[in-house]
C-alpha positions as protocol buffer text, in pm:
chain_id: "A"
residue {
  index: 1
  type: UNK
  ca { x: 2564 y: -5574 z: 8413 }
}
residue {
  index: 2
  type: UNK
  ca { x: 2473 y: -5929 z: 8379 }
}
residue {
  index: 3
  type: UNK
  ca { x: 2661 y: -6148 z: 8177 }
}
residue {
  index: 4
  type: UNK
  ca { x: 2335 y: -6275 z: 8033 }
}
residue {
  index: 5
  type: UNK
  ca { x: 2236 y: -5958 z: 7910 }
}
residue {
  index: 6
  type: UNK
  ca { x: 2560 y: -5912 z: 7768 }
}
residue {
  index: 7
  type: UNK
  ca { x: 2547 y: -6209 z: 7570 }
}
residue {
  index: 8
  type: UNK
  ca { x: 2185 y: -6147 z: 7480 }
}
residue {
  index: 9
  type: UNK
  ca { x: 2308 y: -5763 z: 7326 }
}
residue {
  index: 10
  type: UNK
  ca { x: 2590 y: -5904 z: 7172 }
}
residue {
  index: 11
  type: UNK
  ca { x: 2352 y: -6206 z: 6980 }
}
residue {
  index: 12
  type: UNK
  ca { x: 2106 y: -5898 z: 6908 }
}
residue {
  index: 13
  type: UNK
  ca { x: 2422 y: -5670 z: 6771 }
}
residue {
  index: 14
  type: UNK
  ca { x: 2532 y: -5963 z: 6554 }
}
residue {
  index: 15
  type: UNK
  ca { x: 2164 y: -6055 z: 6419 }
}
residue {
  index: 16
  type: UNK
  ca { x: 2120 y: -5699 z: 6314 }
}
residue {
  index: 17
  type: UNK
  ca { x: 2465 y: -5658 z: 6165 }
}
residue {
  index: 18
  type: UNK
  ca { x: 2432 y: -6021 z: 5925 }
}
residue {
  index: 19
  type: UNK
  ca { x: 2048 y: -5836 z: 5873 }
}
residue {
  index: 20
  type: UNK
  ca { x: 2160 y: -5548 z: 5750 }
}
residue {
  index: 21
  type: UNK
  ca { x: 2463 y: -5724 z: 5567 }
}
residue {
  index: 22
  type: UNK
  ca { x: 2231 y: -5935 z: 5378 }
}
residue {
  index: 23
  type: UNK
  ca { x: 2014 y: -5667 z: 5311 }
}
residue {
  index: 24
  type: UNK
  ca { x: 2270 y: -5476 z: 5150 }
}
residue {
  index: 25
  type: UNK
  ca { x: 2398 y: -5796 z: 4954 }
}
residue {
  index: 26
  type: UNK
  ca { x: 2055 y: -5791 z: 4783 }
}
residue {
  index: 27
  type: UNK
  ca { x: 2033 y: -5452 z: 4696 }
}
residue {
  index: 28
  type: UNK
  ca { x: 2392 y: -5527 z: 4508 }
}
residue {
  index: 29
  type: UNK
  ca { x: 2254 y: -5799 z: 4368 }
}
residue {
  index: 30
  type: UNK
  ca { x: 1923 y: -5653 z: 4278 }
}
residue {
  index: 31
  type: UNK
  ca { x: 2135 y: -5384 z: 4150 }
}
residue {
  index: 32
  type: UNK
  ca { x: 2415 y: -5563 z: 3926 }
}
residue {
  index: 33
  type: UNK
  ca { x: 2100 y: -5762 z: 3759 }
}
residue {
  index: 34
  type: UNK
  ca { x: 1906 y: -5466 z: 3683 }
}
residue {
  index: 35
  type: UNK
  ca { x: 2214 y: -5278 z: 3515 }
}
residue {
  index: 36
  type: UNK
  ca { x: 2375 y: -5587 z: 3380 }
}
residue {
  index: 37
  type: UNK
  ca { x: 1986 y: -5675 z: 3224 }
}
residue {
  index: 38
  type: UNK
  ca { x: 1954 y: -5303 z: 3112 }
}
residue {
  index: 39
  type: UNK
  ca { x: 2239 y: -5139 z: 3014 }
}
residue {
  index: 40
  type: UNK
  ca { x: 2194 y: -4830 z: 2903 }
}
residue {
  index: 41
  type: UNK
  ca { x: 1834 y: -4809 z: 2984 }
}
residue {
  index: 42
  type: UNK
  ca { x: 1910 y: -4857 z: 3345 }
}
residue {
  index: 43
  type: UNK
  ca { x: 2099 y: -4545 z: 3365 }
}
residue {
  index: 44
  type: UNK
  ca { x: 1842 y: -4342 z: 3125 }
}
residue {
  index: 45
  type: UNK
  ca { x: 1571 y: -4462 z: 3395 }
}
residue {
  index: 46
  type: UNK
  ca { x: 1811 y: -4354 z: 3696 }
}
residue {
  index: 47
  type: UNK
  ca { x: 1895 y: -4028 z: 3542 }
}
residue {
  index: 48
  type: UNK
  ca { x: 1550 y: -3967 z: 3517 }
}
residue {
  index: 49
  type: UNK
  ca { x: 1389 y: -4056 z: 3866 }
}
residue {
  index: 50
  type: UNK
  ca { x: 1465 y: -3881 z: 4185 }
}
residue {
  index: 51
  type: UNK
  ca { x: 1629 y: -4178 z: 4376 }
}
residue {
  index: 52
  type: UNK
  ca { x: 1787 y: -4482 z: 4211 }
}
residue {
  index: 53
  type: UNK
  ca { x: 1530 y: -4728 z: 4483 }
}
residue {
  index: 54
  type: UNK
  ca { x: 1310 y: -4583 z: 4247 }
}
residue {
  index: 55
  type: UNK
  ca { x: 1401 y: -4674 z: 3911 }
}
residue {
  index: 56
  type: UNK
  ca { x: 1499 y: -5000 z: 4035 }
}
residue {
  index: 57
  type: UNK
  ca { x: 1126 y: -5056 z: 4138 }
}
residue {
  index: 58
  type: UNK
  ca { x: 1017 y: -4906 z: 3803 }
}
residue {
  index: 59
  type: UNK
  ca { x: 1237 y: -5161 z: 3601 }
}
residue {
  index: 60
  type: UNK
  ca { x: 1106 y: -5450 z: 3818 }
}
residue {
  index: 61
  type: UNK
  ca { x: 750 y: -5282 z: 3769 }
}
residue {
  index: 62
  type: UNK
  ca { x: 807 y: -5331 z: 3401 }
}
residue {
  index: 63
  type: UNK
  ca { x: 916 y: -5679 z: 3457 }
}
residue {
  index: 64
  type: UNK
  ca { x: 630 y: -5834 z: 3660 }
}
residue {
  index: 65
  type: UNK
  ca { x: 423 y: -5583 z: 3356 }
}
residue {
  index: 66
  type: UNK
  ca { x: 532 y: -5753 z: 3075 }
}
residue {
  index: 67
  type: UNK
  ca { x: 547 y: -6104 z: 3220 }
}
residue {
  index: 68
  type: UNK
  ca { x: 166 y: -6037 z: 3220 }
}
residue {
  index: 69
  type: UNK
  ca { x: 185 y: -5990 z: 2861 }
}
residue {
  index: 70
  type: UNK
  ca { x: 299 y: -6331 z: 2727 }
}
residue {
  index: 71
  type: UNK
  ca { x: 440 y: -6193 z: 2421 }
}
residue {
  index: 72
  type: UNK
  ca { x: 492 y: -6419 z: 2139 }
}
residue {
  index: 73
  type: UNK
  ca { x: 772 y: -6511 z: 1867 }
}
residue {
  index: 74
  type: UNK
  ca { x: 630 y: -6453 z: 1504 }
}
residue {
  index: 75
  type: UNK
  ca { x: 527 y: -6755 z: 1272 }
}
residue {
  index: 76
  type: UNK
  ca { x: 805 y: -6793 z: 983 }
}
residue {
  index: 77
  type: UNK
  ca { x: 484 y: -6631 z: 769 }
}
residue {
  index: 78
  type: UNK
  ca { x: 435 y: -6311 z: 975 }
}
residue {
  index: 79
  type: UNK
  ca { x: 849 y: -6269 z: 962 }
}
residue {
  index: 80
  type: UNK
  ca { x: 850 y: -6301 z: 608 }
}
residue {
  index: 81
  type: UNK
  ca { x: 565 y: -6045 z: 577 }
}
residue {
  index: 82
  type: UNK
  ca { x: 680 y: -5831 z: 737 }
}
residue {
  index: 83
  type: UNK
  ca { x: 1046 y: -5862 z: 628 }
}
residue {
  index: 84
  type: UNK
  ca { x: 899 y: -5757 z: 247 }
}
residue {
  index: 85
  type: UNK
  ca { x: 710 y: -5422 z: 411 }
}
residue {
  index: 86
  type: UNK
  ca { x: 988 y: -5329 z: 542 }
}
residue {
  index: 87
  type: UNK
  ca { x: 1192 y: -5340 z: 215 }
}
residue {
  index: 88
  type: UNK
  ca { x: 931 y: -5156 z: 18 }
}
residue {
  index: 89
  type: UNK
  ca { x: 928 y: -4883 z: 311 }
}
residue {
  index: 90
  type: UNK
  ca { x: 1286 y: -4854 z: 266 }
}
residue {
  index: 91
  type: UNK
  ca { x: 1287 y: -4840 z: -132 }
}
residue {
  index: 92
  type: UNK
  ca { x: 1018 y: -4547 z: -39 }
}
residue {
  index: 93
  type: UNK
  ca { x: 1251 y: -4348 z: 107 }
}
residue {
  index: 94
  type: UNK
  ca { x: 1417 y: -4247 z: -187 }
}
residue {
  index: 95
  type: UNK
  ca { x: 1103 y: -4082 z: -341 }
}
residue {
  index: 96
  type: UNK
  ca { x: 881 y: -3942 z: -17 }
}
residue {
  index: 97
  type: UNK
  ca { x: 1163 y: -3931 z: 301 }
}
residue {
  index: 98
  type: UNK
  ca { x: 862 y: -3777 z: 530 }
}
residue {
  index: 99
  type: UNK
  ca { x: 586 y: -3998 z: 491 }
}
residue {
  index: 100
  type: UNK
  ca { x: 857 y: -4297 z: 515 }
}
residue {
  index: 101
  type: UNK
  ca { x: 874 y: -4224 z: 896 }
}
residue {
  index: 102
  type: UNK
  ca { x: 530 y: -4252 z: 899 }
}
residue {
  index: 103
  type: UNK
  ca { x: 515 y: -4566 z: 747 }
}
residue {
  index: 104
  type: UNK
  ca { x: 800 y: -4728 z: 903 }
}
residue {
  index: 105
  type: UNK
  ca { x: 650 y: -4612 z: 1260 }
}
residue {
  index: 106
  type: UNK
  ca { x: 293 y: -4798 z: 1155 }
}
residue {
  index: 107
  type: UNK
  ca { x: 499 y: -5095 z: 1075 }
}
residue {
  index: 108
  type: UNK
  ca { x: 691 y: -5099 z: 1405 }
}
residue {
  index: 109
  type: UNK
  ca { x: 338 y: -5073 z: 1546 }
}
residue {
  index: 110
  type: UNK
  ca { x: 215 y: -5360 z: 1344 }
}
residue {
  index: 111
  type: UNK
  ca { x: 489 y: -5606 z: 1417 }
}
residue {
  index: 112
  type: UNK
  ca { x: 468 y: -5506 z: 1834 }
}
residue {
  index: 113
  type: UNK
  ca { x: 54 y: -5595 z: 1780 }
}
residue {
  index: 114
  type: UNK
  ca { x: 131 y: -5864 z: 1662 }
}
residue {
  index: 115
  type: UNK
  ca { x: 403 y: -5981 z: 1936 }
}
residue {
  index: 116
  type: UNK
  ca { x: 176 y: -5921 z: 2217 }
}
residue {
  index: 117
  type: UNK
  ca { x: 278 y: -5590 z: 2286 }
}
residue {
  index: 118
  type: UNK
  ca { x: -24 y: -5358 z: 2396 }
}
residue {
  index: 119
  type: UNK
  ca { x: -61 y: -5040 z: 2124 }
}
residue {
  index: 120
  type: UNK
  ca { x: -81 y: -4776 z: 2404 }
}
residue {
  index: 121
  type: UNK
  ca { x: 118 y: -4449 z: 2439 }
}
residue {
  index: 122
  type: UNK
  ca { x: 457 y: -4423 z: 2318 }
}
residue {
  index: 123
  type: UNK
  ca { x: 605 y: -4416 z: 2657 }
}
residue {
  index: 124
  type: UNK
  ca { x: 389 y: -4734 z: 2796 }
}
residue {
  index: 125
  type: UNK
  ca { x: 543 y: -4904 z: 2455 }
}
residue {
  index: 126
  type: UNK
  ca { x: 881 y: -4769 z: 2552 }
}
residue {
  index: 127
  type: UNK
  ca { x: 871 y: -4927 z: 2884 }
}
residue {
  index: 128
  type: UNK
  ca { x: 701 y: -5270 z: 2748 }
}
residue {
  index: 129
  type: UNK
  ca { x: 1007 y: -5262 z: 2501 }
}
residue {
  index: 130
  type: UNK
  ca { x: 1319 y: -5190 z: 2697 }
}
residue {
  index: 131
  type: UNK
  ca { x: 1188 y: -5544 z: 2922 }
}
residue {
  index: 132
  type: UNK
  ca { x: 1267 y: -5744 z: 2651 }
}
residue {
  index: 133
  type: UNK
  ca { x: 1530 y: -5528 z: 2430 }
}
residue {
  index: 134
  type: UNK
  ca { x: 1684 y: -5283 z: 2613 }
}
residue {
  index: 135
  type: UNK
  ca { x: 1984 y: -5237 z: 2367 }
}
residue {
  index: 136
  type: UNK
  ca { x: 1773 y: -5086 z: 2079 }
}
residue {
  index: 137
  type: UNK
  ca { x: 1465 y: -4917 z: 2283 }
}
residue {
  index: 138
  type: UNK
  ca { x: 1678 y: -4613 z: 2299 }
}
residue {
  index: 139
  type: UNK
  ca { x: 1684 y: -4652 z: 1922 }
}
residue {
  index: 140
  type: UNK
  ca { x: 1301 y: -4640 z: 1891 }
}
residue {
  index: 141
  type: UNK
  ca { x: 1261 y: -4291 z: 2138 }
}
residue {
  index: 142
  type: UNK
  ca { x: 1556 y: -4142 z: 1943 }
}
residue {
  index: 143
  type: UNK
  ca { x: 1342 y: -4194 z: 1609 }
}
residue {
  index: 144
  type: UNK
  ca { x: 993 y: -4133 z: 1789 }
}
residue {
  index: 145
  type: UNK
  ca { x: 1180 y: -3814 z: 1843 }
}
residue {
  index: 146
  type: UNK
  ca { x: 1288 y: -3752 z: 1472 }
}
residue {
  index: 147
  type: UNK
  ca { x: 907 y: -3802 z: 1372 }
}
residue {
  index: 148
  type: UNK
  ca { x: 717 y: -3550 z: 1623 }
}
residue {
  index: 149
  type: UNK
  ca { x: 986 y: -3303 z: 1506 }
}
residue {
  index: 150
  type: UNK
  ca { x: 944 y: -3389 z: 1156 }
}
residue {
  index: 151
  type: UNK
  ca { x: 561 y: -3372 z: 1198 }
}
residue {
  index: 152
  type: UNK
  ca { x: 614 y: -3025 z: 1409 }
}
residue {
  index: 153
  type: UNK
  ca { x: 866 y: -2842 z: 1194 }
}
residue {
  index: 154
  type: UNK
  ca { x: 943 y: -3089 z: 948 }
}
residue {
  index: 155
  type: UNK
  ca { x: 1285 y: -3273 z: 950 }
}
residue {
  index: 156
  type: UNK
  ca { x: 1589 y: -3255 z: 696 }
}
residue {
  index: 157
  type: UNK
  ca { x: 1636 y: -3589 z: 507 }
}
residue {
  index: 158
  type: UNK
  ca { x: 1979 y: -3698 z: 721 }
}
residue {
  index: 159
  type: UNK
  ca { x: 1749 y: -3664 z: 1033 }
}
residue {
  index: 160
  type: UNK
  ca { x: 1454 y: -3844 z: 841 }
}
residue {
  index: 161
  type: UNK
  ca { x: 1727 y: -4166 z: 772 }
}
residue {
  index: 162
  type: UNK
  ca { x: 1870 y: -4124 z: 1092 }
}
residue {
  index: 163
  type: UNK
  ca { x: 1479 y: -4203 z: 1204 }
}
residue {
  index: 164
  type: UNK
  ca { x: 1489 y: -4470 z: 964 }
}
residue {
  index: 165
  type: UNK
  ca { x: 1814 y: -4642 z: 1101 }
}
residue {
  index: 166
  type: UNK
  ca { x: 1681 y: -4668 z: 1439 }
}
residue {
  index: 167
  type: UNK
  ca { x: 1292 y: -4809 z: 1386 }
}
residue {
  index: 168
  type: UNK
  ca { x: 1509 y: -5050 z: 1191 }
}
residue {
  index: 169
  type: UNK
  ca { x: 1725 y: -5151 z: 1506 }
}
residue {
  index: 170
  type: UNK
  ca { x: 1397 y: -5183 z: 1680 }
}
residue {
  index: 171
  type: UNK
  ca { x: 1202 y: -5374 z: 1379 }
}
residue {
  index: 172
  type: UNK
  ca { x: 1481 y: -5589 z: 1326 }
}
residue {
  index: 173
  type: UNK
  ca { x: 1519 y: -5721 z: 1722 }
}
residue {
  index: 174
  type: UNK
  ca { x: 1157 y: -5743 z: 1698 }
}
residue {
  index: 175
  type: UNK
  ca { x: 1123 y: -5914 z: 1367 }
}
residue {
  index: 176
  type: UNK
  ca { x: 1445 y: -6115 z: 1444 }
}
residue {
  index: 177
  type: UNK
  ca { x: 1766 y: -5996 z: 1228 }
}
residue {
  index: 178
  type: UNK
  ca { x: 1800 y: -6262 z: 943 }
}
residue {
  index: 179
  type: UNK
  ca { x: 1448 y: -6148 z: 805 }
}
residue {
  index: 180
  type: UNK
  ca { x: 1596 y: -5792 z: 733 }
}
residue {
  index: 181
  type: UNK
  ca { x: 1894 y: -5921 z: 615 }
}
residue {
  index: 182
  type: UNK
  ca { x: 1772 y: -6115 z: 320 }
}
């Protein structure tokens, strides 16, 4: 065989190999980004599609999605608004746990329309959510959940506060925290 060919395999053999290396040293990277950014939310997604190539492209999806978006901080005014309807849906509770869900699910609503946040389907808003907080969106399914089984079969009151302790953990990241806290 001719040296020159040899050489010219070998170069080909090495190309390939740093190729493929650096190919798989994005995919890591792609990879510790997307779980480090998602936590939680990056294994729900997994768990839930056939291949993990394809969640990863779903998360990005909802990336380049929501970058479209340009969501918005709320004015001091709109926080403080907002901050007071949430107390009074709260001090509701006590009397009418049911239609408290309700409520506190219209105001979650009202505070993502007025982020930015399209009002589509719950699982479009899911998706739009977990971009930007991905530690509480598991908190707003988890109480979307409570209220279609409350509106189904109706739901006992720990289930109803349950609901009510996670559109909080939502309302409050979306809100920022000090405004509930007051």
């Amino acid at each position: 065989m001719d040296t020159t060919l040899i050489i010219s395999l070998i170069g080909i053999g090495i190309a390939i190999a740093i190729a493929v290396s650096l190919w798989i040293g994005s995919n890591k990277k792609r990879t510790a980004h997307l779980k480090d950014r998602y936590g939680d939310e990056y294994e729900r997604t997994v768990t839930e599609s056939d291949r993990r190539g394809e969640a990863e492209k779903e998360l990005m999806a909802r990336e380049e999605r929501v970058k479209r978006l340009h969501i918005k901080e709320l004015t001091d005014e709109q926080r403080d608004r907002f901050g007071d309807e949430w107390r009074l849906v709260q001090v509701r509770f006590v009397d009418d746990p049911g239609a408290t869900i309700k409520d506190a699910d219209t105001l979650v609503q009202k505070v993502m329309d007025a982020r930015g946040y399209p009002i589509t389907d719950f699982d479009q808003q899911a998706a739009d959510i977990s971009v930007d907080h991905p530690e509480v969106v598991s908190n707003y399914r988890a109480a979307h959940t409570i209220a279609l089984e409350h509106e189904r079969d109706g739901a006992g009151t720990e289930s109803l506060r349950q609901a009510v302790i996670h559109y909080r953990a939502l309302f409050s990241e979306l809100l920022g925290r000090s405004a509930v806290a007051r």
